[in-house]
C-alpha positions, 0 to 999 in steps of 0.5 A: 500500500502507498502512502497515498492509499494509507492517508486516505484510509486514516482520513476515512476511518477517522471520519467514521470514527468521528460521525459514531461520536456525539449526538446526544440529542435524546431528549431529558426523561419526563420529571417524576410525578408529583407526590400526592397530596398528604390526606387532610383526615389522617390525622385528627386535628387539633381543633377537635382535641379542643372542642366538642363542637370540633370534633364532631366538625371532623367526624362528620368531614370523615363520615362524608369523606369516606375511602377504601384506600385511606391508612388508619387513623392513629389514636393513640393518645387521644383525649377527647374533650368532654363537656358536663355543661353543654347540651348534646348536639345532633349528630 
């Protein structure tokens, strides 16, 4: 082979090297979706560890809201608030 040939193979070769390289033009993966909401029922608020009249607000906010898919409700070291002055209230 002559140097002439051997230039023009490296030229070519080089080239075709070259074109393999870089693209990069994939486009950015889609963003996560955003998380959901946290439920506003899970946890009893504090208006009805206060009142009667709020815990009754956020029991029948909670009957009205059912769901299969909600967790449990956590309890534990609730102190319902009691009253030995007012009247009962209609549920």
């Amino acid at each position: 082979m002559n140097k002439k040939h051997l230039a023009l193979s490296l030229a070519f070769a080089s080239t075709a090297l070259l074109g393999g390289c870089g693209g990069g033009d994939d486009p950015a993966p889609p963003a996560p979706p955003a998380p959901a909401p946290a439920d506003p029922l899970a946890a009893v608020p504090d208006s009805a560890r206060q009142s009667i009249d709020g815990l009754i607000g956020y029991l029948k906010t909670l009957a009205a809201n059912k769901s299969d898919t909600r967790e449990p409700i956590d309890l534990t070291g609730l102190a319902l608030p009691r009253s030995d002055s007012a009247e009962p209230s209609p549920l």
